[in-house]
MOPAC internal coordinates of N, CA, C and O (Angstrom, degrees):
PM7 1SCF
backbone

  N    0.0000 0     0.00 0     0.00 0    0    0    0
  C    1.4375 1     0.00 0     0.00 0    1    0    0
  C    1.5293 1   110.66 1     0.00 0    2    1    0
  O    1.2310 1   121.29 1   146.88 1    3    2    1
  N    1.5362 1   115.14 1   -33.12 1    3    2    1
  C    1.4859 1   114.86 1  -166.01 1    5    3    2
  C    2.0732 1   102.33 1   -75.88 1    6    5    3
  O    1.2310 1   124.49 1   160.00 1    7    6    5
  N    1.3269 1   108.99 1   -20.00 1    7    6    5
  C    1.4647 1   117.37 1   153.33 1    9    7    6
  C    1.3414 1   125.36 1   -42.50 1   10    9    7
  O    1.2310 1   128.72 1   118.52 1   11   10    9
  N    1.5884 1   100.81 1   -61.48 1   11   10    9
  C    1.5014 1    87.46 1  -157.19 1   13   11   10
  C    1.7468 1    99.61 1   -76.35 1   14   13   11
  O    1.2310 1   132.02 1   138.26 1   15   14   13
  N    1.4551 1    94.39 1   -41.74 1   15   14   13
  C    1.6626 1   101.12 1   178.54 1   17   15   14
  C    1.7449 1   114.68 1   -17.47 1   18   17   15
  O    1.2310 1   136.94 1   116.32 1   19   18   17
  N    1.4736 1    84.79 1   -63.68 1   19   18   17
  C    1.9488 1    99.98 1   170.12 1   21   19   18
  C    1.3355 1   118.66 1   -42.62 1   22   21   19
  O    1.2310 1   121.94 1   134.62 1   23   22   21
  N    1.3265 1   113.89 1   -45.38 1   23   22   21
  C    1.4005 1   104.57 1   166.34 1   25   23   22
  C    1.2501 1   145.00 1   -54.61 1   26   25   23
  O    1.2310 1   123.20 1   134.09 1   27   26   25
  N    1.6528 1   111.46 1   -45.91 1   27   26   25
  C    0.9924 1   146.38 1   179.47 1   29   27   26
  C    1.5117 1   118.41 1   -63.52 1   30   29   27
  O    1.2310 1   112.17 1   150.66 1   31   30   29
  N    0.8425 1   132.38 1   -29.34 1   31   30   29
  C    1.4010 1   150.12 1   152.29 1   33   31   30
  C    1.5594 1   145.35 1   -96.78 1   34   33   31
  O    1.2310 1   123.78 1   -33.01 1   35   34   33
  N    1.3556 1   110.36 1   146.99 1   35   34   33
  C    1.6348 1   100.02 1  -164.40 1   37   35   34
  C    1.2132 1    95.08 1  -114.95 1   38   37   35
  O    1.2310 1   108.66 1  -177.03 1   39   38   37
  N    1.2459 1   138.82 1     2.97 1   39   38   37
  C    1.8180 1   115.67 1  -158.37 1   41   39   38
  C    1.7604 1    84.78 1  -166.59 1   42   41   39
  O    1.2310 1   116.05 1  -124.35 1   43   42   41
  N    1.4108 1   125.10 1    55.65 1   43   42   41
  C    1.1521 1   102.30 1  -164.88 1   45   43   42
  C    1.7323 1   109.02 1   -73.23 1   46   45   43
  O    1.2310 1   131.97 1   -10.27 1   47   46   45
  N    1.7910 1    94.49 1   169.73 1   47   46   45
  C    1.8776 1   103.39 1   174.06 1   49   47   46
  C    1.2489 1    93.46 1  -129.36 1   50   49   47
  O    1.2310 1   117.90 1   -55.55 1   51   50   49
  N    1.5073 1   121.61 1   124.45 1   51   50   49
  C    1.5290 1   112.43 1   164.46 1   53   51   50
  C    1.5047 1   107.46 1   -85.74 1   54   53   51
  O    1.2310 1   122.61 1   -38.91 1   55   54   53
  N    1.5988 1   112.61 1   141.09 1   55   54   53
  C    1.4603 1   121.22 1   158.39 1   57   55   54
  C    1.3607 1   135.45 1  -132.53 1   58   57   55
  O    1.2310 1   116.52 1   -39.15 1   59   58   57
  N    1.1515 1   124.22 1   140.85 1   59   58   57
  C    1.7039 1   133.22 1  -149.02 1   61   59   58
  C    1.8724 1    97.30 1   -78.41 1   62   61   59
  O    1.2310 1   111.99 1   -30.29 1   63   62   61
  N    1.1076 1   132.71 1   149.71 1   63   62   61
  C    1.4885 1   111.24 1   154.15 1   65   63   62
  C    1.5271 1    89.85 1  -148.12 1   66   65   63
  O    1.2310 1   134.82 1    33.33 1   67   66   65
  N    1.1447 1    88.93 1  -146.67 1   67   66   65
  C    1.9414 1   112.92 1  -164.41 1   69   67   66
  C    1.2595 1   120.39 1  -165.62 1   70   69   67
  O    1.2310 1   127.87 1   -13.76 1   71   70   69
  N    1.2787 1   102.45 1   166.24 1   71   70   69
  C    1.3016 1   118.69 1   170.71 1   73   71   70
  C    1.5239 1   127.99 1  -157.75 1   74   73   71
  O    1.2310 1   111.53 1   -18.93 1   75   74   73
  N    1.5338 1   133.56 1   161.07 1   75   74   73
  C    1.6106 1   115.44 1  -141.53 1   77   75   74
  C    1.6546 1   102.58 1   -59.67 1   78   77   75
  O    1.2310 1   108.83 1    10.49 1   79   78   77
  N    0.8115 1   138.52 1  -169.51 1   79   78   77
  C    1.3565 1   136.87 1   149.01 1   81   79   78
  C    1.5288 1   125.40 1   -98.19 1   82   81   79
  O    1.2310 1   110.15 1  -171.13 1   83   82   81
  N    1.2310 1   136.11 1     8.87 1   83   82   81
  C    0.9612 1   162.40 1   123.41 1   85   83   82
  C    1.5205 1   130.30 1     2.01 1   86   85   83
  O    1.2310 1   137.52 1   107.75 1   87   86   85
  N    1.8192 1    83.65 1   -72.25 1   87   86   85
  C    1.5371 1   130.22 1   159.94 1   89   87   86
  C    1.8508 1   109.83 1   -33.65 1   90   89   87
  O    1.2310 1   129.15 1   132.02 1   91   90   89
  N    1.5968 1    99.98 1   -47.98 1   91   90   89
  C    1.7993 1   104.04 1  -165.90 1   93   91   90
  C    1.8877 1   107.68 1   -75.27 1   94   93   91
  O    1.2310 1   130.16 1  -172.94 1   95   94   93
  N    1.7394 1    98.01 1     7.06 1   95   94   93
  C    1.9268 1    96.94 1   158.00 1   97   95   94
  C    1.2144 1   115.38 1   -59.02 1   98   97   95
  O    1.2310 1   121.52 1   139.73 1   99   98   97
  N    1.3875 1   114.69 1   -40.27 1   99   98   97
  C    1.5731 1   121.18 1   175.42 1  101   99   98
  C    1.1085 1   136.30 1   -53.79 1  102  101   99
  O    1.2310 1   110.06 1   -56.28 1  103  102  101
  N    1.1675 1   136.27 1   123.72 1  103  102  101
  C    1.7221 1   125.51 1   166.95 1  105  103  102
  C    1.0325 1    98.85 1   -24.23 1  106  105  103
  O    1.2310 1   127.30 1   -18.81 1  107  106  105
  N    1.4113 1   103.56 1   161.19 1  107  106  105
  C    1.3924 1   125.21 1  -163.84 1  109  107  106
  C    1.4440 1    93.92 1  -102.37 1  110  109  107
  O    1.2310 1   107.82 1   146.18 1  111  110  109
  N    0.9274 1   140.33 1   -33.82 1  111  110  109
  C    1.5260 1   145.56 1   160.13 1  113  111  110
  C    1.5324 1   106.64 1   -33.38 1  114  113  111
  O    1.2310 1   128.37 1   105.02 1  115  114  113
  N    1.1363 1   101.48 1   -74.98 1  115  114  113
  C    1.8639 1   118.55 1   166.04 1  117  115  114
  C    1.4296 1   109.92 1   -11.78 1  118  117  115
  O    1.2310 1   120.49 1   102.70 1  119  118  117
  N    1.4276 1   116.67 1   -77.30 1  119  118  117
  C    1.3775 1   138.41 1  -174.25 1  121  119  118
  C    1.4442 1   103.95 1   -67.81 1  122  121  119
  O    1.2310 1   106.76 1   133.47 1  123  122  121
  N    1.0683 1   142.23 1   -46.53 1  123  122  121
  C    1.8733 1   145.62 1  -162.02 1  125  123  122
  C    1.5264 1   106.35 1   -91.99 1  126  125  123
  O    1.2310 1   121.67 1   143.64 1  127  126  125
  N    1.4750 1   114.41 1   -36.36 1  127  126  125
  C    1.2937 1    95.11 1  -172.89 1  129  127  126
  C    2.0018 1   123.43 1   -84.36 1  130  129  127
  O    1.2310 1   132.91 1   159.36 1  131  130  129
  N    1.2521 1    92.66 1   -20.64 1  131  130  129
  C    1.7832 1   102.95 1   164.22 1  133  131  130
  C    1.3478 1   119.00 1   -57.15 1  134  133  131
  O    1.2310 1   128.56 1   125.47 1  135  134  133
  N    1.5486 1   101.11 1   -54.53 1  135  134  133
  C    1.7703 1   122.35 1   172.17 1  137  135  134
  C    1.7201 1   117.59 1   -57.44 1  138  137  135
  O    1.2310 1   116.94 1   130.50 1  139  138  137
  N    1.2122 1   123.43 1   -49.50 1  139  138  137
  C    1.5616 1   120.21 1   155.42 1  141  139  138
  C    1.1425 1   132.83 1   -51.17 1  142  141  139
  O    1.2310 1   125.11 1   121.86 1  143  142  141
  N    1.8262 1   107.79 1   -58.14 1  143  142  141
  C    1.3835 1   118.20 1  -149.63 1  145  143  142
  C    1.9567 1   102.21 1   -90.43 1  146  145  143
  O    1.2310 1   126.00 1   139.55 1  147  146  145
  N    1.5544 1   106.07 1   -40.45 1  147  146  145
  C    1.0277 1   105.07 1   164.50 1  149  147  146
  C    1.8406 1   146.87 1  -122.11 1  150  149  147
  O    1.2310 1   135.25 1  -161.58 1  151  150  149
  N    1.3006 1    88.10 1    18.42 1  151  150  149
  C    1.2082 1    92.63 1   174.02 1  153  151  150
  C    1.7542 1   116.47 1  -130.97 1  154  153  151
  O    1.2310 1   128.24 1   163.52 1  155  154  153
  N    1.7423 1   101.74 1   -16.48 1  155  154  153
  C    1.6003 1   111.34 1   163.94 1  157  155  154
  C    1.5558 1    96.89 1    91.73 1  158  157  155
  O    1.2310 1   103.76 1   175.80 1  159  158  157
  N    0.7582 1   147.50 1    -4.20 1  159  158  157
  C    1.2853 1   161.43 1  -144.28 1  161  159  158
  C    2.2845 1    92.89 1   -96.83 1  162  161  159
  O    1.2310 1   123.07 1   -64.85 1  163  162  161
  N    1.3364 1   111.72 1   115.15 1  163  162  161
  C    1.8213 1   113.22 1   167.81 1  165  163  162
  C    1.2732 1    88.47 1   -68.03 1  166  165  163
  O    1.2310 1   119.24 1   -45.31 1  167  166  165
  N    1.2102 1   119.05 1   134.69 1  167  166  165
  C    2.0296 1   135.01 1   152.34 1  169  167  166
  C    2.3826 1    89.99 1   -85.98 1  170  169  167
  O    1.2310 1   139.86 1   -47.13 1  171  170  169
  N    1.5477 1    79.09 1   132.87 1  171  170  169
  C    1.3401 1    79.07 1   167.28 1  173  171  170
  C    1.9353 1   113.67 1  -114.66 1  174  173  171
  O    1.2310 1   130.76 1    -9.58 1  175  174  173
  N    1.4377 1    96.85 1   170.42 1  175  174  173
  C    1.9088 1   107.41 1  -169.67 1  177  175  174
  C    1.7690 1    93.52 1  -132.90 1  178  177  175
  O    1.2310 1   133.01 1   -20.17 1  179  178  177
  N    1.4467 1    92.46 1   159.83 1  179  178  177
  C    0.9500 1   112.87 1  -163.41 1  181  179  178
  C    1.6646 1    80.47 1   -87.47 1  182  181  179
  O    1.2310 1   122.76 1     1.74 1  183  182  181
  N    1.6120 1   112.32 1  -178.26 1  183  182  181
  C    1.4447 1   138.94 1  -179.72 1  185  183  182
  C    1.3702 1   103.16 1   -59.61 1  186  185  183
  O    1.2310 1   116.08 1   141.88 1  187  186  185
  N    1.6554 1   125.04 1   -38.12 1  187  186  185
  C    1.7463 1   110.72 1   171.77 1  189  187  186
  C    1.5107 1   101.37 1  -101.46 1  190  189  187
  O    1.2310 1   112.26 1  -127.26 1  191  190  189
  N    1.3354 1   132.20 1    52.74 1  191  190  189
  C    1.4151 1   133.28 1   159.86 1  193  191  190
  C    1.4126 1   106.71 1    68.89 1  194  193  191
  O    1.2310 1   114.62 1  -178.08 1  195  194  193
  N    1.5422 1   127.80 1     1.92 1  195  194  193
  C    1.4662 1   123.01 1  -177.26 1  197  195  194
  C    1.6063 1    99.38 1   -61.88 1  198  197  195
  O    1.2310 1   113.91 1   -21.37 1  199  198  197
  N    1.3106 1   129.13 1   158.63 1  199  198  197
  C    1.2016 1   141.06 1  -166.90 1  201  199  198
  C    1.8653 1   107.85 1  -103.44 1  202  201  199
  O    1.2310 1   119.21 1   -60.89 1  203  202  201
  N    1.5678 1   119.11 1   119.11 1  203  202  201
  C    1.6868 1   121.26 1  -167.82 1  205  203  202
  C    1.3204 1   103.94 1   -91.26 1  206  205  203
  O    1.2310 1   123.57 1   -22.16 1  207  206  205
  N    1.3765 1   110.75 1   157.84 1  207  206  205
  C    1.7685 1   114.84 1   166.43 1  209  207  206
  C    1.2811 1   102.76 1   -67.34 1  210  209  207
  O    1.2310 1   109.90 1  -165.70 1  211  210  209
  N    1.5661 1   136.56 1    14.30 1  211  210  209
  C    1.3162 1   111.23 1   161.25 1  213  211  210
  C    1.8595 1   127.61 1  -130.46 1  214  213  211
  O    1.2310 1   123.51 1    11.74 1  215  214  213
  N    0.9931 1   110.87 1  -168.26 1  215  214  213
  C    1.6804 1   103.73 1  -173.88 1  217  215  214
  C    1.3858 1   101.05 1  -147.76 1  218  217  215
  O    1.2310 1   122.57 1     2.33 1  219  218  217
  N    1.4386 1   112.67 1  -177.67 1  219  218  217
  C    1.7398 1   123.32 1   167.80 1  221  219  218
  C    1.4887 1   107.34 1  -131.14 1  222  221  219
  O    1.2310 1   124.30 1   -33.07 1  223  222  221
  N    1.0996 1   109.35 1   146.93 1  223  222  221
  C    1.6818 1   114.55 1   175.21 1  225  223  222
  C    1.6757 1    85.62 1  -142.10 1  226  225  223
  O    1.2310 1   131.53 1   -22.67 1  227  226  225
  N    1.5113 1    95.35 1   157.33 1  227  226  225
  C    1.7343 1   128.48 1   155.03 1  229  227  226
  C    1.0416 1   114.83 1  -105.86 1  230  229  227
  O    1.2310 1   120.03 1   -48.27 1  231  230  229
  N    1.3900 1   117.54 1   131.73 1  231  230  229
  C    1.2577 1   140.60 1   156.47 1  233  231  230
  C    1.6023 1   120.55 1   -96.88 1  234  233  231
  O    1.2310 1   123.02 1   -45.96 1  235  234  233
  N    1.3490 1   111.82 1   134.04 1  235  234  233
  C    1.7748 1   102.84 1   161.33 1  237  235  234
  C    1.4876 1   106.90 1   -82.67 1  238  237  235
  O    1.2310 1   129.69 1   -35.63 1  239  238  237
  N    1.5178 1    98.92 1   144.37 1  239  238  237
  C    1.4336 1   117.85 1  -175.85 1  241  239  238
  C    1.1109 1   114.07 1   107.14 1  242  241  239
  O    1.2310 1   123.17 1    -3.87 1  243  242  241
  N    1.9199 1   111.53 1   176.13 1  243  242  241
  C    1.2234 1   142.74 1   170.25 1  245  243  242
  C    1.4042 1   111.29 1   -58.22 1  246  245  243
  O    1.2310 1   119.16 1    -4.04 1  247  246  245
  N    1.7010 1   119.20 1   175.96 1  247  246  245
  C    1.1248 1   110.82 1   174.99 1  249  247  246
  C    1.8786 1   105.63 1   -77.48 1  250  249  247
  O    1.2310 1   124.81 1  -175.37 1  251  250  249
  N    1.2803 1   108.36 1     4.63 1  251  250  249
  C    1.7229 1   114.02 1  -172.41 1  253  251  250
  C    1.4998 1    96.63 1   -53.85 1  254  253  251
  O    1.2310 1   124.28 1   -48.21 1  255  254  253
  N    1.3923 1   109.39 1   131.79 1  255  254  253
  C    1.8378 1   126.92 1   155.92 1  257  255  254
  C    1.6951 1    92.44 1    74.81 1  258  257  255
  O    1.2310 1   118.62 1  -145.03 1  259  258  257
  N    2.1488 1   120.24 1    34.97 1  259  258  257
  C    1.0046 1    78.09 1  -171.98 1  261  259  258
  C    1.8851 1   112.60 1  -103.54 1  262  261  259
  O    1.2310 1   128.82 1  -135.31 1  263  262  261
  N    1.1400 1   100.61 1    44.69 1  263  262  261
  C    1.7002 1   126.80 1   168.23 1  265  263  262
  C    1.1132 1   112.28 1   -67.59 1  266  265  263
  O    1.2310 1   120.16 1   121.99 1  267  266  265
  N    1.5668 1   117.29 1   -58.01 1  267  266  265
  C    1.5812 1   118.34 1   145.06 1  269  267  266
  C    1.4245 1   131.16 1   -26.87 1  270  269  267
  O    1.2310 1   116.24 1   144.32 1  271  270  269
  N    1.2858 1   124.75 1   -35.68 1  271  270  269
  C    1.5908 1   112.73 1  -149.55 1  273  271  270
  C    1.8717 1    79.86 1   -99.28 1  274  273  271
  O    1.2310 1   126.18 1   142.70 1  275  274  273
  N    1.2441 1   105.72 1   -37.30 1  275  274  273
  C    1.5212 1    92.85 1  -175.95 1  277  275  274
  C    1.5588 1   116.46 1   -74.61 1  278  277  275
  O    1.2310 1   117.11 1   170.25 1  279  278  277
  N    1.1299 1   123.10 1    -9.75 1  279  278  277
  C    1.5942 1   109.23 1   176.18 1  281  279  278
  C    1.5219 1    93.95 1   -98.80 1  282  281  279
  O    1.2310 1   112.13 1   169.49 1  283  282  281
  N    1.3405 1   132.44 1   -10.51 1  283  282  281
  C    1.5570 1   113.64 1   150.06 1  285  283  282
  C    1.8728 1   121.37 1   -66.73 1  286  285  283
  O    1.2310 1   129.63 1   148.73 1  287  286  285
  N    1.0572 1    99.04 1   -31.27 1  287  286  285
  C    1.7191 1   107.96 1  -174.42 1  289  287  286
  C    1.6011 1    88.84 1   -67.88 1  290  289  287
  O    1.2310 1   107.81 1   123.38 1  291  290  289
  N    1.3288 1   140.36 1   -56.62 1  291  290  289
  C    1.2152 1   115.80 1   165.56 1  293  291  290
  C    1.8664 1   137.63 1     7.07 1  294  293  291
  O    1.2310 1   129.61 1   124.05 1  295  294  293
  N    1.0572 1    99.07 1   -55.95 1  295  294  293
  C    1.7099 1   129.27 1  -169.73 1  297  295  294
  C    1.7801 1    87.25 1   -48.13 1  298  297  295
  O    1.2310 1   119.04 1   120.37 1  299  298  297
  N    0.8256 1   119.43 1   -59.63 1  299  298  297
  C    1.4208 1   110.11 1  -162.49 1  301  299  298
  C    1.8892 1   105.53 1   -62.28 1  302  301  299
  O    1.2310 1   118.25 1   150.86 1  303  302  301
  N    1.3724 1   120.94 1   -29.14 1  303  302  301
  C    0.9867 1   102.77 1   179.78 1  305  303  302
  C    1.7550 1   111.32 1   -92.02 1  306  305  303
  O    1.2310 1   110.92 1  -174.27 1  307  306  305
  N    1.0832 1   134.68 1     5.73 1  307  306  305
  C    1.3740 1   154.83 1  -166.75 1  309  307  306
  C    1.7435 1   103.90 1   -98.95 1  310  309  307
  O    1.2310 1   122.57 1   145.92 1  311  310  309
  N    1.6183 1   112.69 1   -34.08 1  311  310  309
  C    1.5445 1   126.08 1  -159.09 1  313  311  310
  C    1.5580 1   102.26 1  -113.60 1  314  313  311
  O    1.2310 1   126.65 1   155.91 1  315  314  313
  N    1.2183 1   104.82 1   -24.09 1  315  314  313
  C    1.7239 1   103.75 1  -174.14 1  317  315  314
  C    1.4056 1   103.89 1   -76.02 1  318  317  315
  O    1.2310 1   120.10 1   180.00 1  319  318  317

């Protein structure tokens, strides 16, 4: 994924987000495969691979309009 990402973008910005923790009742499948497959978004783990309420995504661009990118990053806690 961190491939194509590269492709896909010219100017990337990485940004951290989240989601409740709540959420980590779920298989971990549950939570990772929305976040990879459709939204591109890394789910991050703690040091023994346990799975966090948060992730990383890239964006192309500046930090300009980036009020926007976070009420899209939303989606994962809306879809999980």
């Amino acid at each position: 994924m961190l491939e194509e990402i590269n492709y896909l973008v010219e100017w990337p910005t990485a940004l951290c987000g989240g989601f409740e923790e709540s959420y980590l009742a779920l298989p971990d499948a549950a939570i990772i495969t929305p976040m990879k497959d459709h939204q591109r978004y890394f789910p991050l783990v703690d040091q023994d691979g346990k799975l966090l309420p948060m992730f990383l995504t890239v964006r192309n661009g500046s930090d300009h309009s980036i009020e926007v990118v976070r009420l899209v990053m939303n989606v994962i806690a809306c879809t999980s």
